[in-house]
Structures are given as C-alpha cells and as structure tokens.
C-alpha positions, 0 to 999 in steps of 0.5 A: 170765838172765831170758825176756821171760815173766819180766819180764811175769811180774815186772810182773804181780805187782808190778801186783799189789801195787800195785793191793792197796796202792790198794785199801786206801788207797781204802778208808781213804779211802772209809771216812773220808769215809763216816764223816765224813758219818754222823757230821755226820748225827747232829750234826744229829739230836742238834741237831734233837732237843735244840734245841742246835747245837754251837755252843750249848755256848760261852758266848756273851754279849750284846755292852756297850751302850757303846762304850768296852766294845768291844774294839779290833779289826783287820782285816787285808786281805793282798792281792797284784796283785788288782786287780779287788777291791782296792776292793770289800774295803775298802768292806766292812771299812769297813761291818762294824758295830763302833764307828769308834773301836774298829775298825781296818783294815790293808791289807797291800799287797804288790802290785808291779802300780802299778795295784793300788796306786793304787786301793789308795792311792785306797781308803784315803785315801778312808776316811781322809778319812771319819775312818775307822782305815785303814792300808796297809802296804808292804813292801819285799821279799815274804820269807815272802808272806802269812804274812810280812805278817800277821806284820809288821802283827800286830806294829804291832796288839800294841803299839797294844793290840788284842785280835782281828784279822779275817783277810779275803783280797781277794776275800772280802766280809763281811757288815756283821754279821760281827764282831757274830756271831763276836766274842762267842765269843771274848769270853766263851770265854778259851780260844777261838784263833779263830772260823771261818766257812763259806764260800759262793761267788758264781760257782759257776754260772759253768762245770763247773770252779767247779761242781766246785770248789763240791761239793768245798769245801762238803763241806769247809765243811759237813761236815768243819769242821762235825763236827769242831768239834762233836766239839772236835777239831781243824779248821784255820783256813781262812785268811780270814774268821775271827777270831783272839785276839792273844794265841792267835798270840803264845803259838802262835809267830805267823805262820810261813812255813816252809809255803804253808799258814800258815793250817793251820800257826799253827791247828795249832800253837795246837791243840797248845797247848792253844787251843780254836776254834769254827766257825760255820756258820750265819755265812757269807762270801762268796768268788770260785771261780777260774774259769781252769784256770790259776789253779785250777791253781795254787791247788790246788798249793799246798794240797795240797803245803803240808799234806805240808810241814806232816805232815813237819816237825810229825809229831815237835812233834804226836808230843812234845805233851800230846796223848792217844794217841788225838788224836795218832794221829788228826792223824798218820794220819787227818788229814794221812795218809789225808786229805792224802795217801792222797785225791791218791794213790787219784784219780790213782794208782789210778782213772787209772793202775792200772785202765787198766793192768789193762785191758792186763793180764787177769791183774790183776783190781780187786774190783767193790766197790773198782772201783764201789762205794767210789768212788759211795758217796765220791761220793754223800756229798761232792755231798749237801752242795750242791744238786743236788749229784747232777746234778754228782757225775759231773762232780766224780769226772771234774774231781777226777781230771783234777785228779790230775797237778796233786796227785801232783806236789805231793805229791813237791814237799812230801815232798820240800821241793822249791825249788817247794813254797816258791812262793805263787802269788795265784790271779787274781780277775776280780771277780765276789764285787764288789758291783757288776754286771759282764760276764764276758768269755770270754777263752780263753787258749791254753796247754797242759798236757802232763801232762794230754795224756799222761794224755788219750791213756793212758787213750783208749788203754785205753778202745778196747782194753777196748771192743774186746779184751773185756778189761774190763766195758764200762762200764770201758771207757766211764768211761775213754773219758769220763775221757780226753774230760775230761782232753783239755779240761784239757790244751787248756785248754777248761774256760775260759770261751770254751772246750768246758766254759766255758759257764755252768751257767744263764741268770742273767739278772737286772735291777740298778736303776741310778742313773747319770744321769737317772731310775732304771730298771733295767738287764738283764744276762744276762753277770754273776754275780748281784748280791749282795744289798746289807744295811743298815748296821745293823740295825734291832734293834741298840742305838744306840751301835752305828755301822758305821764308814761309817754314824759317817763320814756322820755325821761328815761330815754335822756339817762340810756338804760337803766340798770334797776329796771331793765335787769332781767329782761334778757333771761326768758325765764325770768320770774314775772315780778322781775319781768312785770316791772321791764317790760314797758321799756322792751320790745320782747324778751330777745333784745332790749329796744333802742333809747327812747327819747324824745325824737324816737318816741312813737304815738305807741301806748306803753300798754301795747308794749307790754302786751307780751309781758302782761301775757307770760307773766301777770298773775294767771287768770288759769289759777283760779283760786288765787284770783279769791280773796283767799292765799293758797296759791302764791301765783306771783312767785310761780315761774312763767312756764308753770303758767303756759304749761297749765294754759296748754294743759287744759287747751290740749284737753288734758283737764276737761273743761266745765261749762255751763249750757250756753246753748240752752236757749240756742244764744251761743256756740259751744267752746272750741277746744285750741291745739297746745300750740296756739298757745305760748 
C-alpha cells in the first residue's frame, strides 16, 4: 500500500511530465510566431528593395470605361439583433462606387428583435425608393446561422447571373472605393477564390480590453495574413470585408454550417481545391472592438472552439487532397495544431496553472528561458505590429491569460463536438464604427464569472507563498500577484466601461460640425469614439461612367424634382427620426430643402455628410444604453429627438453622474471633461 510520501512523490513526477510537455508546446508556440514575424520582415525587405509588394505578382488590370462591361455584383449584409448599426452598413454598401445598375445589395435579416427590423425595413425601402438594387430576406427559422443565410441568398445571386459577392458583417464600414480596389484581382486572375482585406478598428482606445484585442488581431492582420498570402500559402477568409467568386463557392461546396467558423471552413475547402486568394493590406475596412467582457466572451469562444471542429472533421479531407506532403503537414500540425491549439493550451494551461503549482512544489523547477524568455520574445513580436504596442504588451500577455478559462473550455467543446460548440452567438455592437457622433455611456453590468474567480484566488494564493515561503524568484511571485489582480476585474467583470480597467485609454475630445437647426458650428464631444472621416462619393480621378450607387439615385431623383414620399416631413423640426432618418440624405438641414440635384448640380459630396445632421438628432441613441442590448425595453426609435438631446444635455450638464473606470490607472489617459449643456444640440 501506498504512504502519503508515494502519492507526493507520484504527483511530483507527473507535474514533472506535464511541465516538459508545456515547455515544448511553449516552445513549438514561441517559435512559430517568431518566425512568422522574420518572415514578414523579409517579405518587406524584399518589397522595399525590389519595389514590388506581394501583391504586384497578380494580374491587376484597369477596370472597363463602360458601364455595361461591369460585372453584376452583391453585397451581402448577414446581420442578427444589431440594432445600433443595421442603418449605418446599409448606407455604406449603397455609397460603394460601382455602377447602380450592376450592383445589388442583400440584407440577410435574421434578426428576431422587431426593433431591428423596422429600422431595416426603413433602410431599405429608403434605398429602394432612390432606384437602388436593395433586397432583405427573411428567414423563417435560424437553422444553420450565418453560414445557413449567405447560403440561401447565394442561391437567389446564382440564378440572377452574378459573378462576386461582397461579404460585410453589421458593424463593418467599407470605404466607397472598396470594390474598385479588390475587384480587379478577381477579374483578371481566374483562378483567384476571394480578396481579403485588412482589418482596422475604430475604438481601439476605448478601454484595456479593445487595447488588447487590438495588439492581437493586428498581428493577426498584418502579419499572419500578410506573410501567408505572399508566400501563396493558405490564410483563411476572415468572414467579412472580402470578396468572393460565385463559382469559387459553388465548386468548393457553399456554405457549410457543420462549424461556427464557416468563413475559415468554405476558405479551407476552396484552398483544397485548388483556389488561390489574395490579401490586401494596403485595403482596409474599418469594424467595431466588443467592448463588454460579455460579448468579448462570447466571440472568443466561438473562434476558438470553431477551428478544433474544423482540425477534427477535415484532418482526413486535408490528409486525401492533391496537396504536397509538405503543404499537408503544415495545415495539420502548424496551422490548426500549434496555432489553434497548442496557443489556448500554453497561456492557461501552463503560464496560470503549472507555474503556480510548481511555486507550491520546489522539487519541480521551469527552465528561465521557458519561464521568461520565450514568453517576452512571444510578446515582443505580436505588440510590434501596433503603435505603441510596447506600452500595452504586459497588459496583452495578462488579458490574454485571463482570457484562457474562456479558451480551454472551448477547446474541450469542439474536440468533443459538445451540444454548445453548435452555438453562434452575435457579439452585440453599441455603434461606435457608425458614421455619426455618439456618446458612449458606462454601463457596468453585474455578472460574475466563476471560473475567472477560482483562478483570481489560485493564483493570489501562489503569489504569497512565493513572496513569503521563498520558493520562487520574486518576480514570479509578483507576475502571479498581478495576474491573479487581473483575473479578479474579469471575474467581477470590471474591465467594463464604468468598471476599475473601463476607462478610456485617452482624452479624445474631438469637435463634429453639425448642421441641425440654424447656422453650422461646431459641437465638442469628449464621450465618443472618433468620428470617422467621411470620403467623397467618387473620386475626382475616377472615369465618368463611374457613379456610386448614392451619387446615380441623387441624380435620379434630381431628374423627377422633389419627392413627395421622401421628403415629407423634413420642414417640422420636430419630426420623429424615422420620418427624418429616411429625408435627410436629399437636405442640406432641417430649415430648407436644398436645390434639385441632378447631374450638373451634383458635387463630389458623400451622401453620408449630408446626413450628418440627420444621423446626429435623430438615429437611435447611443444615450440609451440598454436598447443598444439584445433586449426591448426601450423602444428608442419612436422617441422624439428632443427626448434624446434632453438625455445628452442631462448627463453633460452633470445632472446624471457619470460612471467611469480608472483610465488613470497606469498614468495612459486623462480623465473625462465634463461639456456645458450648450455644446450640445
């Protein structure tokens, strides 16, 4: 029979064991990622010195000078429940510079939230009163989610003869030259599948948790996708704002929704069969950061229990392919078992469980270069790729490991194929990538995470007893202390705005011309996310059968005079924002109506500027904060626009206190400035 000293003895040697395995996946990890970046390093080199980008070695060819050369193409807008930016994507695919008549959008509307649907409804019938090609289709079930949509419309777009569709998630806003940019390459390279372009984000600033989500998906973007591409092998479609060939679908099975990552399915299936894709870097889109550990949560299962499906049910169809040896090897191990794998297992497994249990545990001692080196050299080379990624990349490895208790489980749940890894959640947007201004208002939530906790206090507890048994470097002893203070705020859930780490990163105080009522002057906003820089409809250069589709309905309405439907209302200041919401693109204010726009009083002017004011006053407010959830208790598109500006002037005024998180904390931002009522409209 076994003494208590056998037992500890057998627990030290398999502590033992699984410390070694944790070293050499750190290290398959470490190395990867290092040489991932020296790679990208001489991708540039080589471009710097040759003068070509990766890029350069496809056929890229001028786009016709007639507008029946054009290729028909969709865009196609999946969305769910995202109220706060179902309008503003609209608007944008409507402004993409491509003829009207060769361009088509489709809504895929599976929202079950009335609210979403009415301001969908709204959108499009506004559209299609201004002759433009906009459809929404409704399902009656959700079966198969996003993937089970785009599949249904893609059906509709084969037999009405289009070529390219567009994908672009709710909160993604394309710039009006997207299409011009990514098109060509499709054109002129039969065997090109899709285009892909670089993600950049609008509220990166907006607390530590969308700072940390920004030093990792730009490493993702502008390095893995970047080298990948250049050294033609495969990178996944990232599932919005790219474009894809019709017939590059259809040949590669369609949409699929046996995973939650059906983006990185049909991608892969299309590599498998022989299809070539292209990332752009030098073409970005910008998107929305979740900004609620919630939502964050939820996101980050899904992509990462979606590829662990994926490894286990197309290892065999990757394995059977044409593929070399080589290429096979390199999907299987490197791209979806040290990337999609081994990265979850080392940052939870390893950094927050085995290294606090060899601080109670002497006999077990972690190399110094698998305990500090790997982990800054990791670190150092994912932050490098955003600015001052150096001030944040503590803060990132810290997030990144809290994170881990959300990426374990969904590791077990798509190894497994659990009931839960068939769920696909919509992360809720509150509207910051719109157009418009808004005010972001803190609104802590009060859940708790439990798993978070646990690990707060498991590792708290090795930090003291390193600190004071002496059985670990003092630094140890201190990374655990900090780590344990940092799973804590996600376990409380105060990485929230309004919570301890909810602050903004910096001041941001910007000023928004605004056109409501009256003269022009400038309004100050110190609670927003920057206001997006708003681009002409159509560049200068651009030849002149080139029309956006909002630029070809001004002038289509301009050639009938006024319209009666559309404009009515606008003169009433106080009109309702949906009646408002659907005039103001053809009005200069809320005064006078402007002149007849036709073709020789049309002005290179995007349509989105002109309804600056509109979108001001009347799109739902971002001051209600609730209605942006996935729940309808507050029916914020009926309310009356000075309901709104009251509520704005209220909590600038100082008559509701504002709640905010300690954005000083580590000396990186200012604190909010309170704004006089009368800044405000």
């Amino acid at each position: 029979m076994w003494m208590p000293s056998s037992y500890y003895a057998f627990y030290v040697a398999a502590l033992g064991a699984a410390v070694q395995l944790a070293v050499v996946l750190s290290l398959l990890v470490s190395a990867d990622r290092v040489l991932n970046v020296l790679k990208y390093i001489v991708i540039k080199a080589r471009a710097k010195v040759t003068g070509r980008q990766p890029k350069d070695s496809w056929a890229c060819e001028a786009l016709p000078k007639e507008v029946e050369a054009y290729p028909l193409v969709a865009v196609q807008l999946p969305m769910f429940n995202e109220r706060a930016v179902c309008q503003a994507i609209i608007d944008c695919c409507a402004e993409l510079e491509w003829p009207a008549s060769r361009l088509k959008i489709q809504v895929l509307d599976d929202s079950t939230d009335s609210v979403t649907r009415e301001l969908v409804d709204e959108k499009v019938l506004e559209w299609r009163e201004r002759g433009i090609a906009v459809d929404c289709v409704r399902r009656t079930n959700r079966q198969g989610y996003k993937a089970g949509a785009m599949k249904e419309g893609m059906e509709a777009l084969s037999a009405e003869g289009y070529e390219f569709v567009a994908v672009f998630d709710a909160d993604f806003k394309p710039e009006p030259g997207f299409l011009r940019k990514t098109l060509p390459y499709l054109i002129s390279n039969p065997q090109v599948g899709y285009v892909q372009s670089r993600w950049v984000f609008t509220n990166p600033q907006e607390s530590y948790l969308t700072k940390a989500q920004e030093v990792s998906l730009n490493y993702h973007m502008k390095c893995e996708q970047y080298s990948h591409s250049a050294a033609r092998s495969f990178f996944n479609f990232n599932g919005t704002a790219g474009v894809w060939r019709l017939a590059c679908i259809e040949h590669a099975g369609g949409w699929n929704a046996r995973t939650t990552v059906e983006d990185m399915d049909l991608s892969l299936r299309a590599y498998l069969k022989g299809w070539s894709a292209v990332f752009l870097d030098d073409v970005t889109c910008l998107n929305e950061l979740p900004a609620s550990f919630f939502a964050y949560r939820k996101q980050q299962h899904r992509w990462t229990c979606g590829p662990i499906q994926l490894w286990s049910k197309a290892s065999s169809d990757i394995w059977r392919s044409q593929l070399p040896l080589l290429r096979k090897l390199e999907l299987i191990v490197l791209y979806f078992g040290v990337r999609k794998w081994s990265t979850h297992m080392v940052s939870l497994g390893f950094f927050c469980t085995l290294v606090p249990l060899t601080v109670f545990t002497p006999e077990v001692r972690i190399p110094t270069w698998a305990l500090v080196h790997l982990p800054v050299a990791v670190t150092l080379s994912t932050s490098w790729f955003t600015r001052k990624g150096w001030l944040y990349c503590v803060l990132y490895v810290l997030f990144e490991n809290a994170m881990g208790t959300v990426k374990l489980w969904a590791v077990i749940t798509g190894m497994l194929d659990l009931q839960r890894a068939q769920e696909w959640v919509v992360t809720t947007k509150l509207g910051s990538s719109d157009k418009r201004p808004g005010t972001s208002l803190a609104i802590p939530s009060c859940r708790l995470y439990l798993n978070e906790l646990a690990f707060a206090l498991f590792t708290c507890a090795a930090g003291f007893y390193a600190l004071f048994a002496g059985t670990a470097h003092i630094g140890l002893a201190l990374y655990l202390l900090v780590q344990s203070f940092v799973f804590l705020t996600f376990g409380l859930n105060w990485v929230d705005a309004g919570g301890l780490l909810g602050g903004r990163l910096d001041e941001d105080v910007v000023r928004v011309p605004v056109r409501a009522s009256g003269a022009p002057r400038e309004v100050k906003r110190s609670l927003t996310i920057p206001v997006i820089q708003l681009h002409p409809a159509f560049p200068a250069d651009s030849p002149p059968t080139m029309r956006t589709a909002a630029s070809a309905s001004m002038a289509k309405l301009g050639s009938r005079g006024s319209r009666v439907d559309v404009l009515d209302g606008l003169g009433d200041s106080t009109a309702s924002p949906t009646t408002s919401s659907s005039a103001s693109s053809l009005h200069d204010g809320y005064g006078a109506s402007s002149e007849p726009l036709g073709d020789s009083a049309m002005k290179p002017v995007s349509l989105s500027s002109v309804k600056l004011a509109d979108r001001w006053n009347a799109s739902p407010s971002p001051i209600l904060g609730e209605s942006y959830a996935s729940k309808t208790s507050l029916a914020h598109h009926a309310l009356p626009v000075s309901t709104a500006a009251a509520s704005t002037a209220d909590l600038l005024g100082g008559k509701q206190a504002l709640r905010r998180g300690w954005g000083t904390l580590f000396g990186l931002a200012q604190p909010y400035q309170r704004l006089d009522p009368a800044h405000t409209d």
